[in-house]
C-alpha positions as CSV (number, residue, x, y, z in Angstrom):
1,X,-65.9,-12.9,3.6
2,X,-64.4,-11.1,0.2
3,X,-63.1,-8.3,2.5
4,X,-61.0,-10.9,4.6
5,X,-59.6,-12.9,1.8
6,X,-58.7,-9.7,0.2
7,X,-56.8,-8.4,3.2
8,X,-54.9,-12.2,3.6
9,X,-54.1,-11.6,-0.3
10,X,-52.5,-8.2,0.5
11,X,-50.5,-9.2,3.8
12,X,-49.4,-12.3,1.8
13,X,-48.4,-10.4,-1.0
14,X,-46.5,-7.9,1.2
15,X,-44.7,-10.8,3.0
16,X,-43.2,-12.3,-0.6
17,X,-41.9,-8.5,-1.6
18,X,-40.4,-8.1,1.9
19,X,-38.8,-11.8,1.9
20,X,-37.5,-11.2,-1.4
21,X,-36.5,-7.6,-0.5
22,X,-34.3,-9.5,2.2
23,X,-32.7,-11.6,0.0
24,X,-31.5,-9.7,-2.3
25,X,-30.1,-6.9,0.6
26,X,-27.9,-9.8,1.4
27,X,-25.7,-10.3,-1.5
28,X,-22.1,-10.8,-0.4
29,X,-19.0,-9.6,-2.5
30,X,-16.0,-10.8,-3.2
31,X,-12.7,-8.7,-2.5
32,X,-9.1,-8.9,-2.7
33,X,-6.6,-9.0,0.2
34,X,-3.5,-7.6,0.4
35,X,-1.8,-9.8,3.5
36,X,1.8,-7.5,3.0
37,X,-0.1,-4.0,4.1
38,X,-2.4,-5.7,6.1
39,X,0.5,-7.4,9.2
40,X,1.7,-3.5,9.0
41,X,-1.7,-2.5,10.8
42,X,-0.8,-4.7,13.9
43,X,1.7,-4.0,16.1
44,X,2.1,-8.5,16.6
45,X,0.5,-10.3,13.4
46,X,-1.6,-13.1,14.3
47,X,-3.9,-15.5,12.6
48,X,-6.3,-13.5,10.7
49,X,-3.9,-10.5,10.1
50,X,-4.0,-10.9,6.2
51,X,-6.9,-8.7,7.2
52,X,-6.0,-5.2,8.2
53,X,-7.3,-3.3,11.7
54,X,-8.9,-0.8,10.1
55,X,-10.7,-3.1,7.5
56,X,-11.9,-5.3,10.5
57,X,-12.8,-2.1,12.1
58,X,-15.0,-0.3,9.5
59,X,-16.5,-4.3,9.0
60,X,-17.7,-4.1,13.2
61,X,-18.8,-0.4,12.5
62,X,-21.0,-1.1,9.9
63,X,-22.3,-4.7,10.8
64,X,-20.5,-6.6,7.6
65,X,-19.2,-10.0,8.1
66,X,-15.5,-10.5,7.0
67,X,-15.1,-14.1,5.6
68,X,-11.3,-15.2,4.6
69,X,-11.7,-17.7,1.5
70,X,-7.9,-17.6,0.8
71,X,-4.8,-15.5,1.5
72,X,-5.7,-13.7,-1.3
73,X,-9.4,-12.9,-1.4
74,X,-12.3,-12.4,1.2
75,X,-16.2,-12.4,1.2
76,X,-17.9,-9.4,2.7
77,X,-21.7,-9.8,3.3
78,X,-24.3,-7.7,5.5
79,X,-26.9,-4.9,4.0
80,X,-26.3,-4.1,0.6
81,X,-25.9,-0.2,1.8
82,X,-23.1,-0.8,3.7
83,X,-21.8,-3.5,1.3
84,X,-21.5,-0.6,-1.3
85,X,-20.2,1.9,1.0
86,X,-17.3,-0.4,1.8
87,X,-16.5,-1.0,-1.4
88,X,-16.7,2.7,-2.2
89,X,-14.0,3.0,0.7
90,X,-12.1,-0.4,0.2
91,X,-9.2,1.5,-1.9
92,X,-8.4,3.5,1.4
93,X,-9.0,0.4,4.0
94,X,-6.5,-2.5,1.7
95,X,-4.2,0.0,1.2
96,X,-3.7,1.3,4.2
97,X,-0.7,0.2,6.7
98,X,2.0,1.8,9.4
99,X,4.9,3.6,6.7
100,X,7.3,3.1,9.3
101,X,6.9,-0.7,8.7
102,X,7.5,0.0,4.8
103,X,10.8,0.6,2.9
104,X,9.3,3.1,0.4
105,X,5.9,3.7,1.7
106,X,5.4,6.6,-1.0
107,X,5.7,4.0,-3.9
108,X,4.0,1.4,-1.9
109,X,0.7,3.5,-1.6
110,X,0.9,4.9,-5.1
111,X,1.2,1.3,-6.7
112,X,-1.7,-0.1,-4.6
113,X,-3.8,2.8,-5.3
114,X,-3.5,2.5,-9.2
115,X,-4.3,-1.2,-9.2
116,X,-6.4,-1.7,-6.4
117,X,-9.4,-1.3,-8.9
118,X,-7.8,-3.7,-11.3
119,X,-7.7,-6.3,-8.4
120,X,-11.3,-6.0,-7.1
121,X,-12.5,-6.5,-11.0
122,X,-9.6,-9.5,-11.1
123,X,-11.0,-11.4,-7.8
124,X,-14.7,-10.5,-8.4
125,X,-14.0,-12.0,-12.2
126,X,-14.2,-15.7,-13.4
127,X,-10.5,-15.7,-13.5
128,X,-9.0,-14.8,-10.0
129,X,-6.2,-16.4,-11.1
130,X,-4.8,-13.4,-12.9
131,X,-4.1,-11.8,-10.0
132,X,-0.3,-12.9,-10.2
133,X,-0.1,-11.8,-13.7
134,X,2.8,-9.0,-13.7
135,X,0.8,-5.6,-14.7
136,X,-1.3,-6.0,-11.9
137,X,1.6,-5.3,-9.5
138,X,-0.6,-7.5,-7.1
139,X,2.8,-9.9,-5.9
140,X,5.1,-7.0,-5.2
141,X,2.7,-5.0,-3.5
142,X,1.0,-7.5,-1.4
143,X,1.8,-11.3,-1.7
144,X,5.9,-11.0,-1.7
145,X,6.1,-11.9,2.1
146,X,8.9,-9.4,2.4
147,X,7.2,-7.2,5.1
């Protein structure tokens, strides 16, 4: 009778540390979105386009759900592997976009690429809000509606 209970024990035990091993694979991130680059990547923008093509393909490639919380952030969740590889390769995905759809495409990657960083830490923060402030060249390079 000891040997069974001590096997149920085991399997129990293994069944908690794989539930919990579950959870915690399953985090979610925040991130921000950069609607201006993102209509580029279409050749029509739609509903949903604050999102770029190649973010939402990378997302389908690596089975990560894209949630839209606002125009200016989103929620990525799905295995914490490819949760971490996305954010490794988010830099490339936000601030990518057609150049012939951009005035000065040369500046406009440049300036997304130095701050992108700033902007993940911004949305991810307690404060979101400082998005807008002025050194994070956030507005001008994403949010000014002028592309």
């Amino acid at each position: 009778m000891n040997k069974y209970f001590c096997i149920a024990r085991v399997a129990a035990r293994c069944c908690i540390i794989c539930g919990a091993a579950f959870f915690v694979a399953c985090t979610g991130m925040r991130v921000p979105l950069c609607g201006d680059l993102a209509r580029t990547t279409y050749e029509t923008p739609t509903d949903g386009s604050e999102v770029s093509r190649y973010m939402r393909a990378v997302a389908a490639d690596w089975n990560l759900n894209l949630i839209v919380i606002s125009p200016f952030a989103m929620e990525v969740s799905g295995d914490i592997f490819a949760e971490k590889r996305f954010l490794k390769e988010y830099p490339l995905m936000v601030c990518g976009f057609d150049p012939k759809r951009v005035a000065v495409p040369h500046d406009t990657y440049l300036r997304c690429m130095d701050h992108v960083t700033t902007w993940i830490e911004i949305i991810q923060s307690q404060h979101p809000d400082n998005l807008f402030i002025e050194e994070t060249e956030y507005e001008p390079v994403c949010a000014s509606g002028k592309r």
